[in-house]
C-alpha positions, -999 to 999 in steps of 0.1 A, spaced: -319 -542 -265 -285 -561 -270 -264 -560 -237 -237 -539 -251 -262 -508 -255 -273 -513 -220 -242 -514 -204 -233 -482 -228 -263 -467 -212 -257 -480 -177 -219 -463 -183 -235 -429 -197 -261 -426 -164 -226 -436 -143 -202 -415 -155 -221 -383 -171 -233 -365 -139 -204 -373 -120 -170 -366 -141 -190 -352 -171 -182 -376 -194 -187 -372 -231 -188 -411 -244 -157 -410 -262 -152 -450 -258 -116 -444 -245 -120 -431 -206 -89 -415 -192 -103 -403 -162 -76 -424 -141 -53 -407 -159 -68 -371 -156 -75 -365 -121 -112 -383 -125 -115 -349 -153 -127 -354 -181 -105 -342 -209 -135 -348 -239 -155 -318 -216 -125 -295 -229 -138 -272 -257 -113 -286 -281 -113 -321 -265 -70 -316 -259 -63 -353 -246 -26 -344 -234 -27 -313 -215 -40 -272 -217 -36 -255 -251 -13 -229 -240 -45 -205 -243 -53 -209 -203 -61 -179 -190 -37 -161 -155 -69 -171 -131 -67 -205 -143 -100 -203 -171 -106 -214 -202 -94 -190 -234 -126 -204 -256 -155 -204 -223 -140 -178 -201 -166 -188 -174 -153 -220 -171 -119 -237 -152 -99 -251 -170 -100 -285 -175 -65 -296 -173 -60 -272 -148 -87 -288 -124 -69 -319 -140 -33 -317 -127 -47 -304 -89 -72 -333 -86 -43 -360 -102 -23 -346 -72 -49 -361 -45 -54 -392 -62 -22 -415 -43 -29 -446 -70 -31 -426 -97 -7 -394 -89 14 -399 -120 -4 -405 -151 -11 -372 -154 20 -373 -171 17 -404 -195 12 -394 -230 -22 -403 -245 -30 -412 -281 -56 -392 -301 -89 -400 -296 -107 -422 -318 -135 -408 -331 -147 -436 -348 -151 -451 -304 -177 -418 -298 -206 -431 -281 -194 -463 -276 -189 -478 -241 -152 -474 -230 -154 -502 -204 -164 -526 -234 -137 -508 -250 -110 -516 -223 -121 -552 -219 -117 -561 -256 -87 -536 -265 -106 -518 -284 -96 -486 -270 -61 -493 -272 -63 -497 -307 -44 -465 -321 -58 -448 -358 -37 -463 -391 -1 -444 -390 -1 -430 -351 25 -446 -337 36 -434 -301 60 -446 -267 47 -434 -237 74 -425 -207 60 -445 -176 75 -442 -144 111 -440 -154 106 -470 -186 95 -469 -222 60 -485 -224 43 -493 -256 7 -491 -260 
């Protein structure tokens, strides 16, 4: 096996039982209150659809929190990470699924936004480009 697949691997058995993560190659989970945004039915990347329910639930799995609701409270208790809740996130890359984000991060991979996506992202008070 070539060392990227086994630290892919290595990444999925991390990551999977304990945030639920989904192997989208670009991890935002610093940016999410250690949530998972991919485990949201309709993998919203930038916040709740606007379907979230009074109790705090999903609209698509009722049985299920919210994820950017579980989001924004645990982003609160995080003190290194308390605002990028806030930062604006490009879509996600399908082409990265499956793919190990931490590869992703080192090479720039993941920051690599899809042909004709352009964005600024507000950052603690300045305009920050990707």
């Amino acid at each position: 096996m070539k060392a990227a697949t086994l630290l892919t691997k290595a990444e999925h058995a991390v990551k999977a039982p304990i945030w639920g993560c989904q192997m989208c190659g670009q991890c935002v989970l610093h940016d999410t209150g250690l949530t998972c945004p991919m485990t949201c039915p309709k993998t919203l990347r930038n916040g709740p659809c606007g379907g979230v329910r009074a109790n705090g639930h999903c609209e698509v799995k009722p049985e299920m929190r919210c994820v950017w609701v579980k989001a924004y409270e645990r982003s609160e208790r995080l003190p290194l990470w308390r605002g990028h809740i806030d930062n604006v996130r490009p879509p996600v890359d399908n082409r990265l699924k499956g793919t190990s984000s931490w590869l992703n991060l080192f090479s720039g991979r993941d920051r690599k936004v899809p042909a004709g996506w352009e964005y600024t992202q507000r950052s603690r008070g300045a305009d920050v480009e990707p």
